[in-house]
C-alpha positions as CSV (number, residue, x, y, z in Angstrom):
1,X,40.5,33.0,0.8
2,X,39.0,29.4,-0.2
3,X,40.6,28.1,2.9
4,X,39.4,30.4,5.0
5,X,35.8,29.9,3.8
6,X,35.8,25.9,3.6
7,X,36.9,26.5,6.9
8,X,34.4,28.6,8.4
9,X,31.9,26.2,6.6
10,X,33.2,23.1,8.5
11,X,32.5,25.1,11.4
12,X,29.0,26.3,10.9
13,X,28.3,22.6,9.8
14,X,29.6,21.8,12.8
15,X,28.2,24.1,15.3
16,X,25.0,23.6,13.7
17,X,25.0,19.9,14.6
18,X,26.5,20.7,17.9
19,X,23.2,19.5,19.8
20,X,22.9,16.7,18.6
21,X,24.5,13.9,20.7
22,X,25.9,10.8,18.5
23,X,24.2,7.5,19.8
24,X,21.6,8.9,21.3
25,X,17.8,9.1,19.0
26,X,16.8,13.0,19.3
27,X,13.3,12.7,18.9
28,X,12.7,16.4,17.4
29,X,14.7,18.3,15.4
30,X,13.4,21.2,12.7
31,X,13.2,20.1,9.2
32,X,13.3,23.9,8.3
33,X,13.3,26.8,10.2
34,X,10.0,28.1,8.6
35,X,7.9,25.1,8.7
36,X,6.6,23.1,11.6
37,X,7.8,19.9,10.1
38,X,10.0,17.9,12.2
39,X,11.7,15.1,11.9
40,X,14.0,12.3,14.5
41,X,17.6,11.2,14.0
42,X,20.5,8.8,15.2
43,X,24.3,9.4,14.7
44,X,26.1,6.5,15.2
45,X,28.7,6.8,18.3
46,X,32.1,8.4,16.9
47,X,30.2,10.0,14.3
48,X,32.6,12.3,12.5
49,X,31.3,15.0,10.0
50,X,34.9,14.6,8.3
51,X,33.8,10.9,7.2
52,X,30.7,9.6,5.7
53,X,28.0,6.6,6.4
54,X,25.0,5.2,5.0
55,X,21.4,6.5,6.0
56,X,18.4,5.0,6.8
57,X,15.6,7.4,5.4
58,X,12.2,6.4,7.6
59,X,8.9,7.4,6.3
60,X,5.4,5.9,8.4
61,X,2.1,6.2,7.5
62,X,1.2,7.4,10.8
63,X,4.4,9.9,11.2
64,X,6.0,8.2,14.1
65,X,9.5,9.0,12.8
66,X,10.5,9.5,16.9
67,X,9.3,6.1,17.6
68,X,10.9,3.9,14.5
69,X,14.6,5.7,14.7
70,X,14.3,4.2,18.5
71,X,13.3,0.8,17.0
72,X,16.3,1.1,14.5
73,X,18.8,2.3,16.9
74,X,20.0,-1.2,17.8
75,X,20.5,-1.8,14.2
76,X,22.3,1.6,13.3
77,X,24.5,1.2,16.4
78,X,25.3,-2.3,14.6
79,X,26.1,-0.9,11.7
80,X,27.0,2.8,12.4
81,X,24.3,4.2,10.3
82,X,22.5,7.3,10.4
83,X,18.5,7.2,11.1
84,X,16.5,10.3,9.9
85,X,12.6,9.3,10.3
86,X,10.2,12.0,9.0
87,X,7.7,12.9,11.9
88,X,5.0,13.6,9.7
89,X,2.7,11.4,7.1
90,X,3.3,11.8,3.7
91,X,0.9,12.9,1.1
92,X,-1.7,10.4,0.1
93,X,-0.9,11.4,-3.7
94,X,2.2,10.0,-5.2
95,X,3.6,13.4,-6.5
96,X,3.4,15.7,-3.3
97,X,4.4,12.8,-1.3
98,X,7.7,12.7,-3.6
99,X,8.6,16.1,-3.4
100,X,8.2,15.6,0.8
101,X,10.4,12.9,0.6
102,X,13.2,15.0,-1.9
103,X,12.8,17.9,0.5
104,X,14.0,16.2,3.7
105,X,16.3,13.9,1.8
106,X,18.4,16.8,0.5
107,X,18.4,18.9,3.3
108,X,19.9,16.0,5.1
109,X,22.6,15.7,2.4
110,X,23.7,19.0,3.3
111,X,23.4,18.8,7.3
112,X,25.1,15.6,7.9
113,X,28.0,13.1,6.7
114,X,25.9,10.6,4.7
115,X,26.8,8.4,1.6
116,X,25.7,8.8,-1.3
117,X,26.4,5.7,-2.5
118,X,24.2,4.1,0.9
119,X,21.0,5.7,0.9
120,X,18.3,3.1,2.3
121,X,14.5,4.3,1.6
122,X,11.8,2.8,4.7
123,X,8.8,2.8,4.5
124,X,5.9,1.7,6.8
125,X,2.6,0.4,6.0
126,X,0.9,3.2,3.0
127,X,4.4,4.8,3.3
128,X,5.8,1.7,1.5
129,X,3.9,2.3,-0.9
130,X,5.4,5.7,-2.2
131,X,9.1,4.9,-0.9
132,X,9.2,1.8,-2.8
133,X,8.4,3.8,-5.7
134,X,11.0,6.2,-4.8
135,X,13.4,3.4,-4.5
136,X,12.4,1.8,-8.2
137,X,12.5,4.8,-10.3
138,X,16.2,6.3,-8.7
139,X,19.3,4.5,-9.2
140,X,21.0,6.8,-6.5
141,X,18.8,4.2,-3.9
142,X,20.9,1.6,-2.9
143,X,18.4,-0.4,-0.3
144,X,14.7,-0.1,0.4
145,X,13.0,-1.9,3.4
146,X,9.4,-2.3,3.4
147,X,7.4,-3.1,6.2
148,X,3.5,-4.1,6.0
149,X,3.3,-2.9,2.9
150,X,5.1,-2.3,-0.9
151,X,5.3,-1.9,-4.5
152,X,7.2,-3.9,-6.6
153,X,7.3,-3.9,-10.5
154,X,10.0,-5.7,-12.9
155,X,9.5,-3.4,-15.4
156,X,10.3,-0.1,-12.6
157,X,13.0,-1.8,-10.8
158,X,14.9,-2.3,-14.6
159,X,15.6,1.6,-13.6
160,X,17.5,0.8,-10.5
161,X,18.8,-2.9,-11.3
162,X,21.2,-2.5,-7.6
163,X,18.5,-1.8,-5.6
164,X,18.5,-4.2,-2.6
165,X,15.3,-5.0,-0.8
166,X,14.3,-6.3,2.6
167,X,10.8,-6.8,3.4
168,X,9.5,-7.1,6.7
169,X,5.3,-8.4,7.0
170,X,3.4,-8.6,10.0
171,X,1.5,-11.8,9.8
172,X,-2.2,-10.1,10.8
173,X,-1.2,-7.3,8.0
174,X,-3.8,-6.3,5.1
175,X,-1.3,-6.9,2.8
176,X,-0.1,-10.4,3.6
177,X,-0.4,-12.0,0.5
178,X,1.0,-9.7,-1.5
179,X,4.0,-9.6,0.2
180,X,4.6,-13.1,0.5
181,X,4.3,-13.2,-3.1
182,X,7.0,-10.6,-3.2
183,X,9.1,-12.4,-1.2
184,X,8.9,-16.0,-2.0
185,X,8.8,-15.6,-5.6
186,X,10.8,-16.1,-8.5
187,X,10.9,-13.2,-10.5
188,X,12.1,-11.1,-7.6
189,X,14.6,-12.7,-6.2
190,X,17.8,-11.1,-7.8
191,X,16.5,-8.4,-5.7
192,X,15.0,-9.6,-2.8
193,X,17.8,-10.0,0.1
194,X,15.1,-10.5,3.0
195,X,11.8,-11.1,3.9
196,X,10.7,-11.7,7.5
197,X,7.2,-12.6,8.7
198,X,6.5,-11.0,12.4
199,X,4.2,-11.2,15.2
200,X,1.2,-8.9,14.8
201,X,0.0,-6.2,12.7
202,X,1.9,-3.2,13.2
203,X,5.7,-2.2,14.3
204,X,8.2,-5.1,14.2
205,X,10.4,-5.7,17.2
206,X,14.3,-4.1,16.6
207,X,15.8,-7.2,16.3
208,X,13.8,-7.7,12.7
209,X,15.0,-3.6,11.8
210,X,18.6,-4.8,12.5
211,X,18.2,-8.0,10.2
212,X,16.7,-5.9,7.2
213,X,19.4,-3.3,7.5
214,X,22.2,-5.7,7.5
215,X,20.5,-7.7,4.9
216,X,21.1,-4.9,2.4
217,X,24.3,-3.7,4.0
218,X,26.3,-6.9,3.6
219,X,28.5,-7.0,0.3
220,X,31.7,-7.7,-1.0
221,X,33.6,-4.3,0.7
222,X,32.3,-5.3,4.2
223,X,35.4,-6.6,6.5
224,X,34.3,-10.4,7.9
225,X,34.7,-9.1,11.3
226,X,32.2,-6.8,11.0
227,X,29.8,-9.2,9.1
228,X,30.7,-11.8,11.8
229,X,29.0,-9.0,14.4
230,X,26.0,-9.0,12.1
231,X,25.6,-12.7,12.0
232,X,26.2,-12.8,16.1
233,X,23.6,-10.6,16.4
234,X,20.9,-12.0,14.4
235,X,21.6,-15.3,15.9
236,X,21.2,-13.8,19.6
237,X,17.8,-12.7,18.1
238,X,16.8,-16.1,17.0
239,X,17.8,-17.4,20.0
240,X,15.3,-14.7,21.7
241,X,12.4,-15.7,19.8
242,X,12.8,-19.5,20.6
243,X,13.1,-18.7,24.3
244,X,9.7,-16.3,24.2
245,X,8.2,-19.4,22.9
246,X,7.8,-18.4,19.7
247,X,8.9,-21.7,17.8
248,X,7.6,-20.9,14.1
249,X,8.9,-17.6,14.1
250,X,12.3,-18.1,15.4
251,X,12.7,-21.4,12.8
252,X,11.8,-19.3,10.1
253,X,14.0,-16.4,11.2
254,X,17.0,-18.8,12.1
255,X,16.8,-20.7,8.8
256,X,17.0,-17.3,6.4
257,X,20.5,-16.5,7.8
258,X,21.5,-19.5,6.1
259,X,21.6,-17.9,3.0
260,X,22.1,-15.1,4.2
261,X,25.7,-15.8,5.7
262,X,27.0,-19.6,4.4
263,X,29.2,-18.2,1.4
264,X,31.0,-15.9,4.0
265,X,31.1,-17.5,7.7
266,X,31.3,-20.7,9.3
267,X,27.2,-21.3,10.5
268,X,27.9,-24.2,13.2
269,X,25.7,-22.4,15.5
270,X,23.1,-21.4,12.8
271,X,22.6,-25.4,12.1
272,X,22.7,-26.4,15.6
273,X,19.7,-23.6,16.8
274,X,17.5,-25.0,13.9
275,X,17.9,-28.6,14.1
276,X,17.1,-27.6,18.2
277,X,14.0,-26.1,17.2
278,X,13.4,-28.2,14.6
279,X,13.2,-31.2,16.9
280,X,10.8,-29.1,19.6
281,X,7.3,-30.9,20.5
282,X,6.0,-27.3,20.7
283,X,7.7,-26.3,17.3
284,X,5.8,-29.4,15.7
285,X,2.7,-28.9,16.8
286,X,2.3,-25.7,15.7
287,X,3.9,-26.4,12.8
288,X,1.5,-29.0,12.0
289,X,-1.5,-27.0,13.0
290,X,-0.3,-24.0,10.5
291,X,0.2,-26.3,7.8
292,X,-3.7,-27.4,7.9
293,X,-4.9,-23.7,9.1
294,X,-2.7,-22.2,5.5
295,X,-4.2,-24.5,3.5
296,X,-7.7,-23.5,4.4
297,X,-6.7,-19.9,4.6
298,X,-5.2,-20.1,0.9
299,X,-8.7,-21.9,-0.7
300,X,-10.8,-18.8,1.0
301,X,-8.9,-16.5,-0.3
302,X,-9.1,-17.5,-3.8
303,X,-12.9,-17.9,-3.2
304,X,-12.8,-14.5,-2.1
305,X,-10.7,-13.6,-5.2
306,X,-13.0,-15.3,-7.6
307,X,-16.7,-14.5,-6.1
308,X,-15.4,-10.6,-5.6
309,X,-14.5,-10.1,-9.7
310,X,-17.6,-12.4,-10.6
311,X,-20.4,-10.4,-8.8
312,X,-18.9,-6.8,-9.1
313,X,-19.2,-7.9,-13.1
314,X,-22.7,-9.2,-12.8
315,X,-23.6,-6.8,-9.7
316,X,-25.5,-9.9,-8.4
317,X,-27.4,-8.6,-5.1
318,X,-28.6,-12.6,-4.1
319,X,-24.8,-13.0,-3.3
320,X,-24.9,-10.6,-0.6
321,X,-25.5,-12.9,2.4
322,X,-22.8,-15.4,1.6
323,X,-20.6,-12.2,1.7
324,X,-22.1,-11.5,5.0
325,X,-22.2,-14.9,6.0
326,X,-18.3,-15.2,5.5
327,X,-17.6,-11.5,7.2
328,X,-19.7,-13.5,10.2
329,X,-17.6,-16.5,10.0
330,X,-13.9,-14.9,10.2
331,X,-15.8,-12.0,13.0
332,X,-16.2,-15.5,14.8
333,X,-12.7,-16.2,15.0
334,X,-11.5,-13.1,15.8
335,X,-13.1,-12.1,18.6
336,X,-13.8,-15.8,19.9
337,X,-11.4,-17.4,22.8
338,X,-11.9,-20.6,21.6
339,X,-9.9,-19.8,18.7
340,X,-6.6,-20.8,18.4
341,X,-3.6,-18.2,17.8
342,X,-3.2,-19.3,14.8
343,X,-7.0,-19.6,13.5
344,X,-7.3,-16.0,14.7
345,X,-4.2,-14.5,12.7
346,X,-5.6,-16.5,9.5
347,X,-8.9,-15.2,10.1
348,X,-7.5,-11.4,10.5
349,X,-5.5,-12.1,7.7
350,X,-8.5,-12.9,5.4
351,X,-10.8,-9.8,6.6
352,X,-8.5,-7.3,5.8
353,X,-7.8,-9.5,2.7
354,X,-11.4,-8.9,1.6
355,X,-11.4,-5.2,2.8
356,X,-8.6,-3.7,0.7
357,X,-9.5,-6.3,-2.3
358,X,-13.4,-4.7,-2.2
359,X,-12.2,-1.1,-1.7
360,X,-9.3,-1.5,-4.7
361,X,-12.7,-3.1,-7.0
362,X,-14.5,-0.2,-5.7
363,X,-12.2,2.2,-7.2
364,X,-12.1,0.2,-10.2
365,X,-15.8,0.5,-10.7
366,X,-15.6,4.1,-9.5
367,X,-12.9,4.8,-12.4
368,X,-14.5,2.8,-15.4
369,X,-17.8,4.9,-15.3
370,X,-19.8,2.0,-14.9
371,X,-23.8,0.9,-14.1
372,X,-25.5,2.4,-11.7
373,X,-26.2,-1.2,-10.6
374,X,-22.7,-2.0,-10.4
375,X,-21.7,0.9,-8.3
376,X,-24.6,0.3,-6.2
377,X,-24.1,-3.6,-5.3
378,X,-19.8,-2.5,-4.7
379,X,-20.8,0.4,-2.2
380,X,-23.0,-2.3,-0.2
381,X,-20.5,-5.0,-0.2
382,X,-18.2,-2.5,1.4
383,X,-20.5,-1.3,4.0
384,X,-20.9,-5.5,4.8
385,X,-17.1,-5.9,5.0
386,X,-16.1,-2.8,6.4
387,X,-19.3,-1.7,9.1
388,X,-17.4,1.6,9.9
389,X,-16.5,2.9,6.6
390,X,-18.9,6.0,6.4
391,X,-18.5,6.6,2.8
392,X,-19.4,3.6,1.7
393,X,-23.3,4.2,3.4
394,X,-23.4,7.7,2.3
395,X,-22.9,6.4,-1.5
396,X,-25.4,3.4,-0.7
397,X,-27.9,5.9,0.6
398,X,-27.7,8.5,-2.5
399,X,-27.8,5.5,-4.9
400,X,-30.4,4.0,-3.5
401,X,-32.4,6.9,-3.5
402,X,-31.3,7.5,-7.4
403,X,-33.1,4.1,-8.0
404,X,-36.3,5.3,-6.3
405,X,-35.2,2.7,-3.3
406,X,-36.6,5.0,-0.4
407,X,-36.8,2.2,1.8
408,X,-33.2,1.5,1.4
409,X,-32.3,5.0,1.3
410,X,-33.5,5.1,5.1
411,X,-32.3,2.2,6.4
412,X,-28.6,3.1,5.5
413,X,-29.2,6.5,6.9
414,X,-30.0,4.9,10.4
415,X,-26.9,2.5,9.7
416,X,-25.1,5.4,9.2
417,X,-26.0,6.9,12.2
418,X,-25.8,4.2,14.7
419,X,-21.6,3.6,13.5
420,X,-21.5,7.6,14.8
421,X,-21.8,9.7,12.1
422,X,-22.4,13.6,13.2
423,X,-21.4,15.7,10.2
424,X,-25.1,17.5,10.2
425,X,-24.9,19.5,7.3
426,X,-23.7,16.7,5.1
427,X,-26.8,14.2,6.1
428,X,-28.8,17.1,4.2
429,X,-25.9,17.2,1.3
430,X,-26.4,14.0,0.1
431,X,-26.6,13.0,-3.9
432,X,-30.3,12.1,-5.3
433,X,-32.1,12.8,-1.8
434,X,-33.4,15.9,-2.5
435,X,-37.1,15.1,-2.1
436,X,-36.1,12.8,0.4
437,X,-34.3,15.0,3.2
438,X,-37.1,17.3,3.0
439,X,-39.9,14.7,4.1
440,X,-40.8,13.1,7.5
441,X,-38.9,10.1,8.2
442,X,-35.5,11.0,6.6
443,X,-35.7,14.2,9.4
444,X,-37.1,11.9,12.5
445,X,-34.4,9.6,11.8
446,X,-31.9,12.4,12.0
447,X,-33.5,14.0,15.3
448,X,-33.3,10.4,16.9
449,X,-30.0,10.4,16.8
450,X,-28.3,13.9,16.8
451,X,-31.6,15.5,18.3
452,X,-32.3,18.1,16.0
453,X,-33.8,17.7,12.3
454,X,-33.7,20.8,9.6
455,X,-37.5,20.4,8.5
456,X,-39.2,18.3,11.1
């Protein structure tokens, strides 16, 4: 009778997976049959339910599990990994967004031939943030690869001292510096395997998925043969980057499988491919150029660092307009032509720099209870670096009205307006406004703009 029922669960197991074609990406699959969550997945080809192989668990901030199992494909074909990439964002509080991940995680355990022993957490941009958590505090995580964004604690990853890590940072991402500091750091590195800087400032091209999942999936057990198929195929990467022109890139690329492979292959071609671009007039000059552009970068950071905790603590208003001044400055670069590549990425770098570091002080102030004054001059820096975040005007406009600031109170209500605001009900909602929503120009300026006013 156990037989008979081991074998008629084989079956169902079977029949149940029956649609899905190995080496292909199905881009839609039910996560349950009562919920509308779904979510993608790759089989590697031969995929065989009797057998088992590691996973590649995808989570994105924007749930485009669909598009990021296509980007991995390359990599799990390499490998002959499974992909399973949620198609849904995860909650933006740590202990629902857990519980999403446990749910699809099991449910995969029990659906499909994956080991246990190779379960590899990814995480994109916010995502990152919760997976690497994930990854940290469970010691059944074997590899985590983060991409734009992460978490990273000595004291959390003593709970899972295996964990492998690969991380992957586009160089226009908002969390540039931090990552860098992750990955070029000392008191990482036993568990840093990777970390890749890419063009742009959102997905990463395949060939740098492929690289981060062979990064944690070489060890000891893996035969040379296959690890020489890894090593071929990052190099035919490299080599794609240098001819696209992209000389810092592909040097930096090309140099980390140095590490990466000298204790197990013979890396002729590795050497020969770096001293090429090494020796490049193009490579140089960029090279050179980055050198000056990083160092310049690096100083206004810090004075962005320094002026940020100095003026929150003293809430010093006269400090405004070099804030704005600066905000100008890097707009400038951004949006100019004249501006080289490289000035530009720096410059993008630096604003979203400032952005997250004045929203993560806000929320600081926010939490600590603190002066009136303080909350008032953080909520105005934010609307200076960050024009479109609504919140930050509404909380300028009821504070300001708090102080007895009317003036204030109705200029940031027609700033509001102008960046599109249209939530009616909520204009007459507001904190501290009472006795101004019901006067004249608090309701003109609302009827000049959504062309209707509750009292005027």
């Amino acid at each position: 009778m156990r037989k008979f029922y081991f074998l008629l669960l084989i079956t169902s197991i079977t029949f149940g997976q029956s649609a899905i074609t190995p080496g292909m990406v199905h881009p839609k699959v039910k996560q349950d049959p009562t919920s509308d969550k779904t979510y993608a997945i790759y089989l590697p080809r031969g995929y065989d339910a009797q057998s088992t192989y590691p996973v590649v668990f995808v989570f994105d901030e924007k749930g485009r599990g669909d598009l990021i199992t296509q980007q991995f494909s390359i990599g799990a074909a390499l490998t002959s990994s499974i992909v399973i990439g949620a198609n849904y964002e995860l909650d933006s509080t740590i202990k629902p967004a857990l519980k999403q991940m446990e749910e699809l995680i099991n449910r995969s355990y029990d659906q499909y031939a994956i080991d246990r022993d190779k379960i590899i957490l990814a995480g994109f941009g916010d995502a990152s943030l919760v997976t690497s958590t994930s990854a940290q505090l469970s010691n059944s995580t074997y590899g985590l690869i983060a991409v734009g964004d992460a978490f990273l604690d000595k004291k959390l990853l003593s709970k899972n001292p295996k964990l492998k890590v690969s991380i992957l940072s586009p160089d226009e991402g908002k969390q540039f510096y931090k990552l860098r500091a992750y990955g070029t750091g000392y008191s990482l590195d036993k568990f840093i395997k990777g970390y890749h800087v890419y063009d742009g400032g959102d997905l990463p091209e395949s060939g740098y998925l492929a690289t981060a999942l062979t990064d944690i999936l070489i060890d000891e057990d893996v035969e040379k043969e296959r690890v020489q198929q890894f090593y071929d195929t990052d190099m035919a990467f490299a080599d794609l980057l240098y001819k696209k022109q992209k000389h810092v890139y592909a040097y930096n690329f090309v140099t980390a499988l140095k590490t990466k492979y000298k204790k197990i292959l013979d890396i002729d071609s590795q050497k020969e491919l770096a001293k090429e671009i090494r020796f490049n007039k193009a490579f140089r000059a960029k090279r050179d150029r980055s050198t000056v552009i990083t160092y310049g970068e690096g100083l206004l950071a810090e004075d962005f660092k320094y002026y940020l905790a100095e003026d929150t603590q003293k809430a010093f208003f006269d400090n405004l307009g070099w804030w704005s001044y600066q905000m100008d400055e890097l707009d400038v670069k951004i949006d100019s032509t004249a501006s080289s590549k490289q000035e530009r990425k720096a410059a993008i770098r630096l604003k979203g720099f400032v952005q997250n570091s004045v929203e993560q002080q806000y929320e600081i102030v926010k939490a600590q209870n603190s002066t009136p004054e303080k909350l008032l001059f953080v909520n105005i820096l934010r609307t200076l670096v960050s024009p479109s975040n609504q919140d930050a005007f509404i909380q300028v406009i009821g504070l300001s009205a708090r102080e007895g600031d009317i003036n204030a109170s109705l200029f940031y209500l027609e700033e509001l307006l102008k960046s599109g605001y249209t939530d009616y009900d909520n204009l007459y909602a507001i904190p501290y406004t009472t006795a101004l929503r019901i006067g004249p120009e608090w309701n003109e300026i609302i009827k000049d703009y959504l062309g209707k006013s509750k009292y005027y």
